[in-house]
C-alpha positions as CSV (number, residue, x, y, z in Angstrom):
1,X,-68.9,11.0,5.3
2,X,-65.5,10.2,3.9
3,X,-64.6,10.6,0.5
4,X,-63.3,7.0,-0.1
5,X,-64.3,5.9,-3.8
6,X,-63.0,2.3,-3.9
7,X,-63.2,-0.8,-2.4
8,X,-60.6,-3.7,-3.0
9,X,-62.3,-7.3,-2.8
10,X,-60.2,-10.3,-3.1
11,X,-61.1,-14.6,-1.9
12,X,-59.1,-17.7,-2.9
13,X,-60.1,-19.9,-5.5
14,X,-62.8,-22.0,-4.9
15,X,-63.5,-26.0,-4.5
16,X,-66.9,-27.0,-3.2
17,X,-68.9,-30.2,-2.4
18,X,-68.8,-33.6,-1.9
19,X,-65.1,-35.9,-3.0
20,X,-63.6,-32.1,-3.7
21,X,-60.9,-32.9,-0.9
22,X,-59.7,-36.2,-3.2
23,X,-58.8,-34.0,-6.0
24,X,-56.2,-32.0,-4.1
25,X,-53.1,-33.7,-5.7
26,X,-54.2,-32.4,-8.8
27,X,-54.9,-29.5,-8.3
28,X,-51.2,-28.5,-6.4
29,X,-49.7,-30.6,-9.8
30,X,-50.6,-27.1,-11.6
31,X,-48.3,-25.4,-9.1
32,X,-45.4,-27.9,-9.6
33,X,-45.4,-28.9,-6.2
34,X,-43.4,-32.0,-5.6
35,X,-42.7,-31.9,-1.9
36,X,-45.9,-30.4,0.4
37,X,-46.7,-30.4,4.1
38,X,-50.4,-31.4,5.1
39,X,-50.9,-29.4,8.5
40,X,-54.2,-30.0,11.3
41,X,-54.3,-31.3,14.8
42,X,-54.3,-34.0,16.7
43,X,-58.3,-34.5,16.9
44,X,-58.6,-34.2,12.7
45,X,-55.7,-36.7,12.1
46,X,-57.4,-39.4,14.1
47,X,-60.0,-39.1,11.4
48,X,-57.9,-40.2,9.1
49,X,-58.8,-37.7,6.7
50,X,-55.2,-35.5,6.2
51,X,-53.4,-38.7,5.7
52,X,-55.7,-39.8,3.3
53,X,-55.4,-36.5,1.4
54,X,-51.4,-37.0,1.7
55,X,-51.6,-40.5,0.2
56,X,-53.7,-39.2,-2.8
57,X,-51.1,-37.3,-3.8
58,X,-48.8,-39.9,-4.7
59,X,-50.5,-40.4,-7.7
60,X,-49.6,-37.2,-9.4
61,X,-45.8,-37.7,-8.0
62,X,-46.2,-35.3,-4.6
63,X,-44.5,-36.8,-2.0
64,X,-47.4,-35.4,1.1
65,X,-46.0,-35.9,4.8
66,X,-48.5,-35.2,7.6
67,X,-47.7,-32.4,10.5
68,X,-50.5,-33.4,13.2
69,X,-49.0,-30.7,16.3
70,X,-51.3,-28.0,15.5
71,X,-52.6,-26.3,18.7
72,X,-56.4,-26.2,19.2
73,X,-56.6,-21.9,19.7
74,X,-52.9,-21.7,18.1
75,X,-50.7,-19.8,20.5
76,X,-47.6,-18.0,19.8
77,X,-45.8,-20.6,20.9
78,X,-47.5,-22.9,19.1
79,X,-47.0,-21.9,16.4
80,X,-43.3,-21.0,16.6
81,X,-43.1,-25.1,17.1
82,X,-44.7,-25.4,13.6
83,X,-42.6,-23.6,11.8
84,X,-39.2,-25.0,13.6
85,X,-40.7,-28.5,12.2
86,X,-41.2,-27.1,9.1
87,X,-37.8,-26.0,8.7
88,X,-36.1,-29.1,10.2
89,X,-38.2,-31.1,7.5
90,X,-38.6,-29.2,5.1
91,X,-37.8,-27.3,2.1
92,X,-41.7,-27.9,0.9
93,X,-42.9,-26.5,-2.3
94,X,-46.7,-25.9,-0.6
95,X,-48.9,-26.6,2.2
96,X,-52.1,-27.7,2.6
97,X,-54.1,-27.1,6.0
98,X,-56.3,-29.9,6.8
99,X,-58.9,-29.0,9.7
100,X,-61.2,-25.8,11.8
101,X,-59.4,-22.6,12.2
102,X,-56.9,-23.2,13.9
103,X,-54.8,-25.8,11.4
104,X,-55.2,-22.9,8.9
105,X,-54.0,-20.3,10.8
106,X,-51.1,-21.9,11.8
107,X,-50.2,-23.4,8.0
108,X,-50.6,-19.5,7.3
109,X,-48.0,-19.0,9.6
110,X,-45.7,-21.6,8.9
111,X,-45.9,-20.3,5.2
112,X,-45.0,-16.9,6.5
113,X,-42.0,-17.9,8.7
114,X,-40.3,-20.2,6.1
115,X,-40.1,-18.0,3.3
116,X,-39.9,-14.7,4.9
117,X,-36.8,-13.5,7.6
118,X,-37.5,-12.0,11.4
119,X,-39.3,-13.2,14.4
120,X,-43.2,-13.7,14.6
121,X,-43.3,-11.0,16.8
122,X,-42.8,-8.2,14.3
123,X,-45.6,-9.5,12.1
124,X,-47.8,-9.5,14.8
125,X,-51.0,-6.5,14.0
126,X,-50.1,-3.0,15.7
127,X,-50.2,-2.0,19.1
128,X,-48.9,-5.5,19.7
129,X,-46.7,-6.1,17.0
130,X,-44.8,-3.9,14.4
131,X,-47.1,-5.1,11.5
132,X,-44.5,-6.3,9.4
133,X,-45.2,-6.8,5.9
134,X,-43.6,-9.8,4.2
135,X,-41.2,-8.9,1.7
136,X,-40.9,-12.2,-0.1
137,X,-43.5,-14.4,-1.9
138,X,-44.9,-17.0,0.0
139,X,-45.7,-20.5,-0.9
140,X,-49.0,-22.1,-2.3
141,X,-51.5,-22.8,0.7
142,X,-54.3,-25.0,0.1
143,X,-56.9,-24.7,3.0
144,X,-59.2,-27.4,3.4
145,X,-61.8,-27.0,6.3
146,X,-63.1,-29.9,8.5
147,X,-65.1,-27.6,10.9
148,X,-67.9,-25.0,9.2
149,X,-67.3,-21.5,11.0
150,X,-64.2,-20.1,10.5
151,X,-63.7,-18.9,7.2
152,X,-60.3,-18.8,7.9
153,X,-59.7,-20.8,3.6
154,X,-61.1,-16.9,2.8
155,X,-59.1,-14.5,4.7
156,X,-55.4,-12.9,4.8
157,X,-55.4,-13.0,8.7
158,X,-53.9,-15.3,10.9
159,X,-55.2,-15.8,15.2
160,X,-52.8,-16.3,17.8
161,X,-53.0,-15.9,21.4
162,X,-49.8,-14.3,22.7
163,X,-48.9,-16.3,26.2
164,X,-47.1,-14.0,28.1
165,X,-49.5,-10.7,27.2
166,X,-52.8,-13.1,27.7
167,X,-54.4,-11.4,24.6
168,X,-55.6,-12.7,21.1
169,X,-54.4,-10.9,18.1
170,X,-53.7,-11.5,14.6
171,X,-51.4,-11.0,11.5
172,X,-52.7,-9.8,8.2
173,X,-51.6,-9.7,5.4
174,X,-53.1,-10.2,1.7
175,X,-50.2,-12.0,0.4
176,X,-51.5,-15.1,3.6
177,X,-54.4,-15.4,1.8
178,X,-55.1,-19.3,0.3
179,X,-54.7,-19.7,-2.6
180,X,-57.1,-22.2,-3.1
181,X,-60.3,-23.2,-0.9
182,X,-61.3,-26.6,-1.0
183,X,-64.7,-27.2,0.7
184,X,-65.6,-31.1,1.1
185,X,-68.7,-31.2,3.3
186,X,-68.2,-34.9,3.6
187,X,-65.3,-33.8,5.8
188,X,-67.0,-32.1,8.5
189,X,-69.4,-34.7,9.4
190,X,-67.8,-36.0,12.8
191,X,-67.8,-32.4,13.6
192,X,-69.3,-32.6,17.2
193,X,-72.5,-30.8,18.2
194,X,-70.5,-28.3,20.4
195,X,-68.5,-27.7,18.1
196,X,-70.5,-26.9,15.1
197,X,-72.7,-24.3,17.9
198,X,-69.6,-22.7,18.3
199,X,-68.2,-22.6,14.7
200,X,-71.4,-21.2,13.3
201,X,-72.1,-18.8,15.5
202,X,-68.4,-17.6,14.1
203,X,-70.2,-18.0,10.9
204,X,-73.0,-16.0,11.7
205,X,-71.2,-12.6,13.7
206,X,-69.0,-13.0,10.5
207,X,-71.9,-12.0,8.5
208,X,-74.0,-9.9,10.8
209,X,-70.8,-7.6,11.7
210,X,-70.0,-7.8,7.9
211,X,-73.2,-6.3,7.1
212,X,-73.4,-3.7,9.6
213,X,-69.6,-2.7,9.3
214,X,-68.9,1.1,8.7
215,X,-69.5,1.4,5.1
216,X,-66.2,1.8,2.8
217,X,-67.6,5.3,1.6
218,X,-67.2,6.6,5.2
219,X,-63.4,6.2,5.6
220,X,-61.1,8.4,4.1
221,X,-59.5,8.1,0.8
222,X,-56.4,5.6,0.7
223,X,-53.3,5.8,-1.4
224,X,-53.0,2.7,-3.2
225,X,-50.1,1.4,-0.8
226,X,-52.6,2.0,2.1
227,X,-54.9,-0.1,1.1
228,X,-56.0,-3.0,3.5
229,X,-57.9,-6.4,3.1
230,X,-60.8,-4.8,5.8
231,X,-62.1,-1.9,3.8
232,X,-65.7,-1.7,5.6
233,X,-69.0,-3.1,3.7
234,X,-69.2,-2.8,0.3
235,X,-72.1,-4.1,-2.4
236,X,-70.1,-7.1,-2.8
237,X,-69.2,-8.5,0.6
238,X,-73.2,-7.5,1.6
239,X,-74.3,-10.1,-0.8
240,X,-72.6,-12.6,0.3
241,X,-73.5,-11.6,4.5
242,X,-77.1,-11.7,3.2
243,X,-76.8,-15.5,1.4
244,X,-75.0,-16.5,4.0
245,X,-77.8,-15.3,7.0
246,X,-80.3,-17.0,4.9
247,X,-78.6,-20.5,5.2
248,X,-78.2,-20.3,8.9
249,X,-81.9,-19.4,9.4
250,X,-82.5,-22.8,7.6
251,X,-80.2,-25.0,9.0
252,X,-78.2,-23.5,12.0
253,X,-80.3,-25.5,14.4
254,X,-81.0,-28.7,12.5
255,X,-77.7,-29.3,12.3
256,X,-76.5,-28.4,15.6
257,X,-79.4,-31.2,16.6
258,X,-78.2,-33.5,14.2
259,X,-74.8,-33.9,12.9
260,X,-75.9,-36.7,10.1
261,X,-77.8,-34.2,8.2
262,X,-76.1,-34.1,5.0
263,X,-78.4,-30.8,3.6
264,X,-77.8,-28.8,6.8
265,X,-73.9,-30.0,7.0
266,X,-74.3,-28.8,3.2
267,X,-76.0,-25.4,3.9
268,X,-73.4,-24.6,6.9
269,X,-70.1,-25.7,4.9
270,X,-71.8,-23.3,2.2
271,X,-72.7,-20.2,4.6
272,X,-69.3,-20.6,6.2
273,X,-67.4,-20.0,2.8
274,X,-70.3,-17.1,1.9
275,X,-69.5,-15.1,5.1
276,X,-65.6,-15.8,5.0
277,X,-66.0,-14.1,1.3
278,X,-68.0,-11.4,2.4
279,X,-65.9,-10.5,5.7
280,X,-62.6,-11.6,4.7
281,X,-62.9,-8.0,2.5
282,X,-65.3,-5.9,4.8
283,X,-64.4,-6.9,8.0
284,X,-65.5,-7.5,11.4
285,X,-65.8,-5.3,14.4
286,X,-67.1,-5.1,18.0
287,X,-68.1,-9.0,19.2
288,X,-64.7,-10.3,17.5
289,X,-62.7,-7.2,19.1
290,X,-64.6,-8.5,22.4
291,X,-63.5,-11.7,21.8
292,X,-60.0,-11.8,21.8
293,X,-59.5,-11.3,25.5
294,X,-62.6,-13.2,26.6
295,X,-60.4,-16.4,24.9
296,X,-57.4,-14.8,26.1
297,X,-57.9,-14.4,29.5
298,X,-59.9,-18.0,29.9
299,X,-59.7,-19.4,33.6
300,X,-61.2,-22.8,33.9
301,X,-64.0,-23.3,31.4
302,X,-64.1,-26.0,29.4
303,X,-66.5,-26.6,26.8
304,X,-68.2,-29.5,25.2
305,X,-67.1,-31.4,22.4
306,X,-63.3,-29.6,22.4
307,X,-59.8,-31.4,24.1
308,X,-60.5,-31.8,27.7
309,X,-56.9,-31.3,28.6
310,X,-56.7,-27.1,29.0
311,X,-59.8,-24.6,29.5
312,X,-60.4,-22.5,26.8
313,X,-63.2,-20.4,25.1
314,X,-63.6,-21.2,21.9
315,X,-63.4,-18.4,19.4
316,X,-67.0,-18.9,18.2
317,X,-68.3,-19.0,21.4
318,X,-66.0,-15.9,22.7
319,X,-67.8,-13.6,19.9
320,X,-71.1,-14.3,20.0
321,X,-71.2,-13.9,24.3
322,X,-71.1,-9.8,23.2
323,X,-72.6,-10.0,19.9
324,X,-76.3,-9.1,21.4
325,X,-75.4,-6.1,23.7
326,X,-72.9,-5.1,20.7
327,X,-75.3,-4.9,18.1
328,X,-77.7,-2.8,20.6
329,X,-75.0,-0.5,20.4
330,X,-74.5,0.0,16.7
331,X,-78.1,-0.3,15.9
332,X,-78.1,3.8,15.9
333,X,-75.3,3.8,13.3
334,X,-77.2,1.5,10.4
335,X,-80.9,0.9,11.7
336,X,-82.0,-0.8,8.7
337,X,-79.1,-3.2,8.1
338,X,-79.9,-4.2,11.6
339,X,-83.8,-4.8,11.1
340,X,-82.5,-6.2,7.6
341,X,-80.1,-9.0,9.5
342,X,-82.8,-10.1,11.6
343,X,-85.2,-10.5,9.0
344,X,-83.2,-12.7,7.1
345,X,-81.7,-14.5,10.4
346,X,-85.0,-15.3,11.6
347,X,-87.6,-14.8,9.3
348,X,-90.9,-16.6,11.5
349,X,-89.5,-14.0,14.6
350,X,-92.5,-11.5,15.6
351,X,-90.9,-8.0,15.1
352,X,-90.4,-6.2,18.3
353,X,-92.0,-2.7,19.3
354,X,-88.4,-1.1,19.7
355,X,-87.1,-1.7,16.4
356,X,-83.1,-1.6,18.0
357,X,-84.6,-5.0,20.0
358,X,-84.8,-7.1,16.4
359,X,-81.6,-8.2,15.9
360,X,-80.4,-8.4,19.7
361,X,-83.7,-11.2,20.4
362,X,-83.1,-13.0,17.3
363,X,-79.2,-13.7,17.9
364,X,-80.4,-14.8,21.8
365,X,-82.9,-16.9,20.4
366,X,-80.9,-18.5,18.3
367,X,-77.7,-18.7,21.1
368,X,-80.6,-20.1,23.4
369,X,-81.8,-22.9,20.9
370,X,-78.1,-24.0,20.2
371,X,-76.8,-24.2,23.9
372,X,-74.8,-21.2,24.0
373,X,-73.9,-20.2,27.9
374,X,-75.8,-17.5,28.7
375,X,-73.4,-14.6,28.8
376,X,-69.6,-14.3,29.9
377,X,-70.1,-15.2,33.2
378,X,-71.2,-18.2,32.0
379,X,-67.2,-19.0,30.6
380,X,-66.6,-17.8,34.4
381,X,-66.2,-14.2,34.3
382,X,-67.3,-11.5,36.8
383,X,-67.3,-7.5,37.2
384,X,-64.1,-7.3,38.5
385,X,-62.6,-8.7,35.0
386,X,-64.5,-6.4,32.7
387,X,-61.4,-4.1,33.3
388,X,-59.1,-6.5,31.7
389,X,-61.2,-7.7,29.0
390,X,-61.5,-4.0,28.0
391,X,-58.0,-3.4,27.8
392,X,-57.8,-6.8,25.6
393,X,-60.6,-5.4,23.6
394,X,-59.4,-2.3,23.2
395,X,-55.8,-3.2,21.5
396,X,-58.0,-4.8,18.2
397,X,-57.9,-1.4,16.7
398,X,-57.9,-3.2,13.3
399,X,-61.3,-4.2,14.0
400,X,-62.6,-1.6,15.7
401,X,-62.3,0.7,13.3
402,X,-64.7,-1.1,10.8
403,X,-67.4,-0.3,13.9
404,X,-70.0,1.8,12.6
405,X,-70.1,4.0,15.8
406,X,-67.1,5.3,17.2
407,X,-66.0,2.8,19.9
408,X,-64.3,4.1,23.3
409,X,-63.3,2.3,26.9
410,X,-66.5,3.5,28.2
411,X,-68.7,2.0,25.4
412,X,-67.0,-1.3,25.2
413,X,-67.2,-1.8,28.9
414,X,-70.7,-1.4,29.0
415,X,-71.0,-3.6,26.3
416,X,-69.2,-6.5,28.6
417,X,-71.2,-5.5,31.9
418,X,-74.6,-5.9,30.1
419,X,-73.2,-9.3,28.2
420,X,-72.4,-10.7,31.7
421,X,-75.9,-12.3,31.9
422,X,-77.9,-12.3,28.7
423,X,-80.8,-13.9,30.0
């Protein structure tokens, strides 16, 4: 045991349901925002959605222009392209980030990089980068998802894949955080079916690794200037791990199946914002850790319901290939958050003999249902690539030390040998 005695919790504020997107022009009017940068991709801004959202600022005297270069999986590259158009066109007075993940991680960036000095590199999470800490205030940031997984309108972090190292990582800080969510469901409606199985299993490994993180009790004490936005689970970022769980056991598959179902788009909008408020303060550990490098080091695949032009592994999809074999491996640590998870997960599921098998067959019955490939050498890897995704892997120390076992080389590669077929 450690003899840690506090936990920190912090989230944006909050805007949820149907039309909350039109009242975004307001609500950056309490800022004093005049001049603000709406941020997403290509794919969102054929919608038409972020340029609506830009006109409907006019009317409180916000002059709103539309940045549409955002990188599906932003790269470090990417996003230094961002940031240089952000500074030829700006100054802005905010940003909003209109689309999944990715749009808000890069408006996170941008925000970063025009009102603080240096390179991306330094800010860039230790071993990779120097973990720089911004020293200046940064702008408002309202995030406004179109896709239901990421959580990304909750969190201080920011994922990049760095080209020349082939490795995800991430900068975190809590000053990145939003400062204001704004969850329309209405928005993520022509979210593909793909995509939503990706994005929610991103939803759902935020809440099961959440809830079986290392508890906050078990670290060692922190001086107040040590303290960091993962501080391992914690009464409040269980509860909303165990609301969340209990809204994908509803409606993960129905609205994977269909995409018009306003309750289940409803229930997935709402368990993505539950989990990004419960693991945006307790973390994540193993599966996402895994993660980075099996996206990282992508070689051909190409997944349904994405941009066609470059193979990629989605970031939902990258976490949940380990997920199973990785929650085998911490069932030891916290048996009965485990058994717990599952129960709520998939409540009609007979419970197995071996109690470690609960959670494991539930997540594979659900990654089954929703089209998931069947392991990481369905996303084209083999055993002579385990090497290199360990080494990925094993640079997310951020992550894995929320684990609730100790994590080594050793562990982790069996963890990506076992995940190469799940079934």
């Amino acid at each position: 045991m450690g003899d840690e005695t506090v936990f920190t919790y912090g989230a944006p504020q909050l805007k949820f349901g149907a039309g909350a997107a039109d009242e975004i022009g307001f609500d950056l009017a309490q800022y004093g925002a005049r001049r603000v940068l709406v941020v997403t991709d290509a794919g969102v801004a054929a919608t038409g959605g972020p340029q609506r959202i830009a006109d409907a600022m006019k009317e409180y005297g916000i002059a709103a222009a539309v940045f549409d270069g955002v990188h599906v999986e932003p790269t470090d590259d990417s996003l230094r392209r961002a940031v240089e158009h952000a500074r030829e066109t700006g100054p802005y007075d905010a940003y909003v980030a209109v689309g999944g993940g990715s749009s808000i991680d890069t408006a996170k960036a941008v925000n970063l990089m025009t009102t603080n000095d240096g390179d991306l590199a330094e800010y860039l999470n230790p071993p990779i980068g120097a973990g720089r800490a911004p020293e200046r205030p940064l702008l408002p940031l309202v995030a406004v998802p179109t896709t239901t997984g990421t959580g990304a309108e909750s969190t201080t972090v920011c994922v990049l894949d760095v080209l020349d190292l082939r490795v995800k990582t991430g900068i975190s800080h809590p000053r990145m955080r939003p400062v204001l969510a704004v969850v329309d469901p209405e928005l993520t409606m022509s979210q593909p079916a793909g995509v939503t199985a990706s994005a929610g299993m991103d939803i759902l490994c935020h809440a099961l690794e959440s809830y079986t993180a290392r508890p906050y009790d078990e670290f060692a004490r922190k001086r107040p200037e040590q303290r960091v936005p993962y501080c391992g689970a914690n009464p409040v970022s269980d509860m909303w791990a165990e609301k969340s769980l209990g809204l994908l056991a509803r409606s993960f598959r129905r609205a994977v199946r269909d995409g018009d179902d306003r309750e289940a788009r409803t229930d997935m909008a709402l368990a993505a914002t539950f989990a990004g408020l419960g693991f945006g303060n307790a973390g994540v550990h193993i599966p996402h850790a895994n993660a980075y490098p099996i996206a990282g080091r992508v070689k051909d695949f190409r997944p349904d319901g994405y941009p066609a032009g470059e193979p990629m592994v989605p970031h939902g999809m990258s976490v949940a290939l380990t997920a199973p074999e990785a929650f085998r491996f911490t069932f030891e640590a916290r048996p009965e958050r485990h058994v717990r998870a599952a129960e709520l997960l998939d409540p009609g599921m007979e419970r197995p003999g071996d109690a470690a098998e609960h959670l494991p067959r539930a997540v594979l019955r659900l990654m089954r249902d929703i089209g998931m490939p069947g392991g990481i050498g369905g996303v084209g890897y083999a055993e002579g690539d385990i090497p290199g995704l360990v080494e990925g892997a094993m640079k997310q120390q951020r992550l894995l030390a929320i684990a609730p076992r100790p994590v080594d080389e050793d562990a982790v590669a069996g963890i990506f040998r076992r995940s190469l077929s799940l079934w």
